[in-house]
C-alpha positions as CSV (number, residue, x, y, z in Angstrom):
1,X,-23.3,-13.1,-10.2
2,X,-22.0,-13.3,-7.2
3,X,-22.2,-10.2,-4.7
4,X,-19.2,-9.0,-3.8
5,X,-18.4,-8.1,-0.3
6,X,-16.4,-6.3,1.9
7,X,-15.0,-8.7,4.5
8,X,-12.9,-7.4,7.7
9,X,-11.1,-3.8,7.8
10,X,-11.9,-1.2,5.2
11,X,-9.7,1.8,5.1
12,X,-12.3,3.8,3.7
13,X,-14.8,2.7,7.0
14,X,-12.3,4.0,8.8
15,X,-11.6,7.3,6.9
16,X,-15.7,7.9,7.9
17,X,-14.7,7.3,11.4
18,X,-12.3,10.2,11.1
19,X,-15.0,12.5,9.8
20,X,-17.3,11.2,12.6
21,X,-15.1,11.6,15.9
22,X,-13.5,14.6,14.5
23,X,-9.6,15.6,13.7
24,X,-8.2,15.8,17.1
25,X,-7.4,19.5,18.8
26,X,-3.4,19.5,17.5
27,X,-4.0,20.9,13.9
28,X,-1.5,20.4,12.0
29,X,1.5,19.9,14.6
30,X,3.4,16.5,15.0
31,X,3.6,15.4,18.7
32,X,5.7,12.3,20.2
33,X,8.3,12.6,17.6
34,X,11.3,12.8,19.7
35,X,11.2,9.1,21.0
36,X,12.7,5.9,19.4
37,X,10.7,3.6,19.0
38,X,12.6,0.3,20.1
39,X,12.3,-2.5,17.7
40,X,14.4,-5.0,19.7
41,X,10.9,-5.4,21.2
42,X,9.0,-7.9,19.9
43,X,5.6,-6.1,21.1
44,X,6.3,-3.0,18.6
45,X,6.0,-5.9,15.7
46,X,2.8,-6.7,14.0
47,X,4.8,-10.0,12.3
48,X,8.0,-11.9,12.9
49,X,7.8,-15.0,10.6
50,X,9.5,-18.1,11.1
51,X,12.6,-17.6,8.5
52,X,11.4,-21.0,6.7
53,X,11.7,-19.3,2.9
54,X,14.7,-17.9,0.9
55,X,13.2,-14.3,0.7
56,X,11.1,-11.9,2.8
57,X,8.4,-9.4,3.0
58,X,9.0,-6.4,4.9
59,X,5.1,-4.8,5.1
60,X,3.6,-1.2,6.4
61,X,-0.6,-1.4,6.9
62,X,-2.2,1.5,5.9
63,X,-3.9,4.0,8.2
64,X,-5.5,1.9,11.3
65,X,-6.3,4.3,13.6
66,X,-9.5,6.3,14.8
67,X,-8.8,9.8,16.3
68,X,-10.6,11.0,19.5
69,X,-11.1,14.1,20.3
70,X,-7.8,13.8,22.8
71,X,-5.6,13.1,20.1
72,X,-3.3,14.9,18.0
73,X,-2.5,14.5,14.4
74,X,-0.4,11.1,14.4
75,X,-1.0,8.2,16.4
76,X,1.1,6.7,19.7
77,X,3.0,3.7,18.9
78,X,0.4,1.9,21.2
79,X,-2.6,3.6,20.3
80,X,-5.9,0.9,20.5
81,X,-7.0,1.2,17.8
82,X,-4.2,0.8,15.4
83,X,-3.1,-2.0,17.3
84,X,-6.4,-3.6,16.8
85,X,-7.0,-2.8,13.0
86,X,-3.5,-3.4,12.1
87,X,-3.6,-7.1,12.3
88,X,-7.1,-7.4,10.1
89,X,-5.5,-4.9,7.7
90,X,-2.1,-7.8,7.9
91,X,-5.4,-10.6,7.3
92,X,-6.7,-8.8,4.1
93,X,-3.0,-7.8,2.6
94,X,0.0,-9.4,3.3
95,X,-1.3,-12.7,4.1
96,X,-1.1,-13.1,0.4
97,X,2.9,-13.7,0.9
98,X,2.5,-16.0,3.3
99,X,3.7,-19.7,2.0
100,X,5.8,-18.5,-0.4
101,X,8.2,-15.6,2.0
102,X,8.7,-14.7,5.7
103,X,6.9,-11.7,6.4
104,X,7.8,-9.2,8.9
105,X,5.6,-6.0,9.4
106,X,6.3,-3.1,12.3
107,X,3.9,-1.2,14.2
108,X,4.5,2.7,13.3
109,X,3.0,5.7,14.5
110,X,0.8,7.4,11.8
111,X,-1.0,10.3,10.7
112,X,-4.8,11.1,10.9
113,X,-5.2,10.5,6.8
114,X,-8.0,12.0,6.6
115,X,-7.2,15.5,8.1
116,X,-3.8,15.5,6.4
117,X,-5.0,14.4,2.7
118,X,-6.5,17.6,2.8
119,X,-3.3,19.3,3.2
120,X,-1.3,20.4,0.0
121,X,1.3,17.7,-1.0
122,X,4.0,19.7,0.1
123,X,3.0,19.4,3.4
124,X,1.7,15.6,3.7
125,X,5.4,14.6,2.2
126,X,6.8,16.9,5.3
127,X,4.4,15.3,7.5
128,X,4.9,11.7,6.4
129,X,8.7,11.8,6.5
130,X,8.4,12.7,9.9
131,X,7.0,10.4,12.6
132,X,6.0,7.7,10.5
133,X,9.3,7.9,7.7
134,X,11.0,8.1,10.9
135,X,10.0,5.0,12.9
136,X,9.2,2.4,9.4
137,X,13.0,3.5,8.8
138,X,14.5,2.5,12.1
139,X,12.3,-0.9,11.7
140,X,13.6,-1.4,8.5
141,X,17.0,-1.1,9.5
142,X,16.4,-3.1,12.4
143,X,14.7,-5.9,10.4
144,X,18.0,-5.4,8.2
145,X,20.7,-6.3,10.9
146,X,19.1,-8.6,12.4
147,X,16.1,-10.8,10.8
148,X,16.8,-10.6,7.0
149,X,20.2,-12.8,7.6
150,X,20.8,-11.4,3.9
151,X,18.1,-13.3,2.3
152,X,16.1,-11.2,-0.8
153,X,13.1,-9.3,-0.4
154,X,9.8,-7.6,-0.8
155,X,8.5,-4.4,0.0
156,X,5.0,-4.6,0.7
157,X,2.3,-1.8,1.6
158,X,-0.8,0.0,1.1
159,X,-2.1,3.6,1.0
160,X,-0.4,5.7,3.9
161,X,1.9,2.5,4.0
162,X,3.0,3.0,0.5
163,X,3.5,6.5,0.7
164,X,5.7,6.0,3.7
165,X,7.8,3.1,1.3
166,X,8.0,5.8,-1.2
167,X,10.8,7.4,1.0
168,X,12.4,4.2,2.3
169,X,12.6,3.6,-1.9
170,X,13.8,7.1,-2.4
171,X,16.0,8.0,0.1
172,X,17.6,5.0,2.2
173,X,18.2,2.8,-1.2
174,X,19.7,5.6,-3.0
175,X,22.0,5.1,0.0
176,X,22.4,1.7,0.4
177,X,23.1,-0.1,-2.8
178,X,24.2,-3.1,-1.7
179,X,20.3,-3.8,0.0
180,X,18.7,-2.3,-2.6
181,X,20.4,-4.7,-4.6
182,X,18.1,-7.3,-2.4
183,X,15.4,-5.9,-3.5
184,X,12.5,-8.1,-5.4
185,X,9.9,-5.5,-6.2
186,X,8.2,-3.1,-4.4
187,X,4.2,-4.1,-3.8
188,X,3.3,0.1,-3.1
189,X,-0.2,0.0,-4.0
190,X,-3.2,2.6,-2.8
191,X,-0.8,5.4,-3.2
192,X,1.1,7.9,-6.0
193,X,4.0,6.9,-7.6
194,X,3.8,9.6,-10.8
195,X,6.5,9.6,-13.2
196,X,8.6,12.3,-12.7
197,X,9.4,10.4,-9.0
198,X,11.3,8.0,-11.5
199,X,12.8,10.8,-13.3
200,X,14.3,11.8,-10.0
201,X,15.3,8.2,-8.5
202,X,17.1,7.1,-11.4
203,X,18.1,3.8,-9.6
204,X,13.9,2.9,-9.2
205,X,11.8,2.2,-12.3
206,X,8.0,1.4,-12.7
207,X,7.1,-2.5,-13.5
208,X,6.8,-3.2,-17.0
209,X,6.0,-7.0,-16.8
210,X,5.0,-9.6,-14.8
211,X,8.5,-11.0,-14.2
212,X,10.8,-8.1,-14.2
213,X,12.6,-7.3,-10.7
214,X,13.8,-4.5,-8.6
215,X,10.7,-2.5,-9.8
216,X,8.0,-1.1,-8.4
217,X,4.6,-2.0,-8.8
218,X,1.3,0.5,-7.7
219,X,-2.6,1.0,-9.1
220,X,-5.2,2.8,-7.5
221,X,-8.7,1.1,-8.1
222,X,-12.3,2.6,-9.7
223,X,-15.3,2.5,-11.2
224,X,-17.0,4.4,-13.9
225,X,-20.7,5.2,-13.6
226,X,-22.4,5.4,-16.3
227,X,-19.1,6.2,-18.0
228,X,-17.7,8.6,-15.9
229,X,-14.5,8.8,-13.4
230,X,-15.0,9.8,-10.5
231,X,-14.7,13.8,-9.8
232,X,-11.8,13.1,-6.8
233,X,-9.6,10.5,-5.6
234,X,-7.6,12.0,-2.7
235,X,-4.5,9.4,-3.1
236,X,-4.0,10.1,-6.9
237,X,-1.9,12.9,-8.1
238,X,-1.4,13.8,-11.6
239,X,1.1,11.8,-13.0
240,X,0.3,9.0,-11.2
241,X,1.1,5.1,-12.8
242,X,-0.9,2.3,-12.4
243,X,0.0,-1.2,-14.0
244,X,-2.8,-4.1,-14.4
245,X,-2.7,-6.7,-11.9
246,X,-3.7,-9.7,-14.1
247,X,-2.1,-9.2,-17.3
248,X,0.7,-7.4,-15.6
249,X,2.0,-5.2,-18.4
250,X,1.7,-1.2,-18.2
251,X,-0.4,-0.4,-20.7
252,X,-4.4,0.3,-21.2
253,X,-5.6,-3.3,-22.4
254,X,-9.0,-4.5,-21.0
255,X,-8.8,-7.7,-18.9
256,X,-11.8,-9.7,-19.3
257,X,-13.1,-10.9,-16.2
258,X,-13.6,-14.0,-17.6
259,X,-10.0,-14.1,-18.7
260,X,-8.6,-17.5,-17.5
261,X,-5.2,-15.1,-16.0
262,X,-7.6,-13.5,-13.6
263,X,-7.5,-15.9,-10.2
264,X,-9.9,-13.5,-8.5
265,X,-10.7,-11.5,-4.9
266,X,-9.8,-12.7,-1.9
267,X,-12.5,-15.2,-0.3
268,X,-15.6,-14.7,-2.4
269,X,-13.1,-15.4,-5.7
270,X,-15.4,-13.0,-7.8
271,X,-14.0,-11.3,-10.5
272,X,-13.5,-8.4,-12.4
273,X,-12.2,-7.0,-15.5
274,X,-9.4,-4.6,-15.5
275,X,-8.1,-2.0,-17.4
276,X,-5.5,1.0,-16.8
277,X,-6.8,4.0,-18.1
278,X,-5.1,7.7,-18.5
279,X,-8.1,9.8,-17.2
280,X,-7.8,12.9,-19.1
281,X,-9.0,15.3,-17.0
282,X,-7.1,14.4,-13.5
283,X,-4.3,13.1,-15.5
284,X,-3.0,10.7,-13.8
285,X,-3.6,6.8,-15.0
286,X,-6.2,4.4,-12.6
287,X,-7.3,0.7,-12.6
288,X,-10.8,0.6,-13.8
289,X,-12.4,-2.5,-11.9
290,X,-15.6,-3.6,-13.7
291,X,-18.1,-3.6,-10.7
292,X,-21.6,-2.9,-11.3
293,X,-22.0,-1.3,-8.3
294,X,-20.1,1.0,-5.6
295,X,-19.5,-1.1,-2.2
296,X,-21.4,0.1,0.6
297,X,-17.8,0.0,2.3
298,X,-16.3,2.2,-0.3
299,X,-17.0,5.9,0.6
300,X,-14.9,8.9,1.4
301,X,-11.7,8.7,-0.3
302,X,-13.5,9.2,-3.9
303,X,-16.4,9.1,-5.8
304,X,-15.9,6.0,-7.0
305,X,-12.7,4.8,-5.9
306,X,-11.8,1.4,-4.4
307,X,-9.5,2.3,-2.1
308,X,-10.0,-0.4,0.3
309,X,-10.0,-2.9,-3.0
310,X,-6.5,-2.6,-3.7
311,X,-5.5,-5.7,-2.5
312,X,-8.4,-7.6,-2.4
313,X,-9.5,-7.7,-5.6
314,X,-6.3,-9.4,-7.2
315,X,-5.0,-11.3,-3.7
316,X,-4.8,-14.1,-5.6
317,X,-2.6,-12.4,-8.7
318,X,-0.3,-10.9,-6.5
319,X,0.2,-14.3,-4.5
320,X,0.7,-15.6,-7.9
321,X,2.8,-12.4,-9.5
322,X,5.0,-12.7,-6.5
323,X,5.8,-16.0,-6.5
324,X,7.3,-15.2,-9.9
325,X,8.8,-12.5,-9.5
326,X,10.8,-14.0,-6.8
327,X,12.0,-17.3,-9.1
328,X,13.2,-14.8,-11.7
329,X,15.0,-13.0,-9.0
330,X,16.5,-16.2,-7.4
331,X,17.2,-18.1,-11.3
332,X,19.4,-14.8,-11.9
């Protein structure tokens, strides 16, 4: 069997470089919140496809940035090290739409993850909807009036990225049917999206199948050891939803990895079984990923959680899955 390895930017590597350079000295208080980001400028974008497909992807990284000890608890728009890990995160992710949409993806100021995870979820959902809800919204409505041309489309993110999309799915397209209408799927994965969310949002609903539309679709990866969960997984909250990424139905099936549906992970093509499974205890439902063994990458967000797998795992399924998702949207 092949050895599976972690290849470019790991959020996870990056959550122990928080713990390593510490939290910053501006606990717990936003800072540069009061400017507006301009999106008319093309250096404040991460991707501007050429529009050469009938539908879009409009994508937010997840966290990408390294705290020093001079920095507060969110990023600047051109902090260094977000706008050097945003582009590997772009390599790992949302390359997977390329060929088959446009993608656009914004630079967005965001929060030191690993100090704020910490908080209760109260407060991240404050924190979230402020700086970064605040500048992915006005680069969504940007992309909106003037690169989307009223094509289709995708959203696309992972971890602090998703939770970010949770809002813009919450808020702005209880507002704005007539985009929402747009609207392919939602790709949120590496994040919570629990049940009672849909309870609330009556015009969202969780993925069901692997062709059904205006849905959203999330998991959150793990292991077992020796049959256990893991104790912790600091993106999970109870009543989280998690649907399988290579049979694509929500329910608690095991995939074979041998199972001729499963394309693989991105580069090495390895693969995996996988299997949804309502943990008991945390209550909340997770993606069991039948790895032997815990990457060396993978440390931090849980005990065994594959935080930084989300994507990679199944790149080629949700190539695949997206593809036709979009020609059931477009034979409508």
């Amino acid at each position: 069997m092949k050895t599976f390895r972690i290849v470019g930017i790991s959020l996870v590597a990056v959550i122990i470089a928080f713990v390593i350079v510490g939290h910053g000295n501006n606990d717990g208080k936003i800072i540069d919140n009061s400017s507006e980001i301009n999106y008319a400028d093309t250096n404040n974008w991460l991707k501007i496809s050429e529009q050469k497909h009938e539908v879009d992807v409009f994508y937010l990284y997840p966290t990408c940035w390294i705290p020093t000890d001079e920095d507060g608890i969110v990023s600047t728009i051109g902090n260094v090290s977000m706008r050097e890990k945003a582009p590997e995160a772009y390599y790992e992710q949302a390359s997977c739409f390329e060929g088959i949409a446009n993608v656009f993806a914004p630079f967005y100021r965001q929060l030191n993850a690993m100090k704020t995870l910490n908080y209760s979820l109260e407060k991240q959902e404050d924190l979230i909807k402020d700086v970064p809800y605040h500048d992915a919204l006005a680069a969504f409505k940007y992309y909106i009036e003037h690169y989307n041309n009223g094509r289709p489309f995708i959203l696309a993110g992972h971890s602090q990225g998703s939770n970010v999309l949770k809002f813009i799915l919450s808020d702005y397209m209880s507002n704005h049917h007539d985009v929402y209408e747009r609207m392919i799927a939602a790709y949120t994965l590496g994040y919570s999206f629990e049940g009672d969310y849909f309870e609330k949002n009556s015009h969202l609903k969780f993925a069901e199948g692997e062709t059904d539309t205006q849905v959203v679709i999330s998991w959150n990866c793990e292991r077992k050891e020796n049959g256990n969960f893991s104790s912790n997984n600091l993106v999970c909250h109870e009543g989280a939803m998690s649907i399988n990424p290579v049979s694509w139905k929500h329910n608690y099936e095991k995939v074979e990895a041998g199972d001729q549906r499963n394309l693989g992970a991105r580069d090495t093509y390895e693969r995996y079984s996988a299997q949804v499974i309502y943990d008991e205890n945390r209550k909340y439902e997770v993606l069991i990923v039948g790895m032997p063994e815990q990457p060396a990458n993978e440390q931090g967000i849980g005990e065994y959680a594959l935080h930084g797998c989300d994507y990679k795992l199944y790149y080629y399924n949700i190539r695949e899955n997206a593809r036709k998702r979009i020609e059931s949207f477009l034979n409508k």
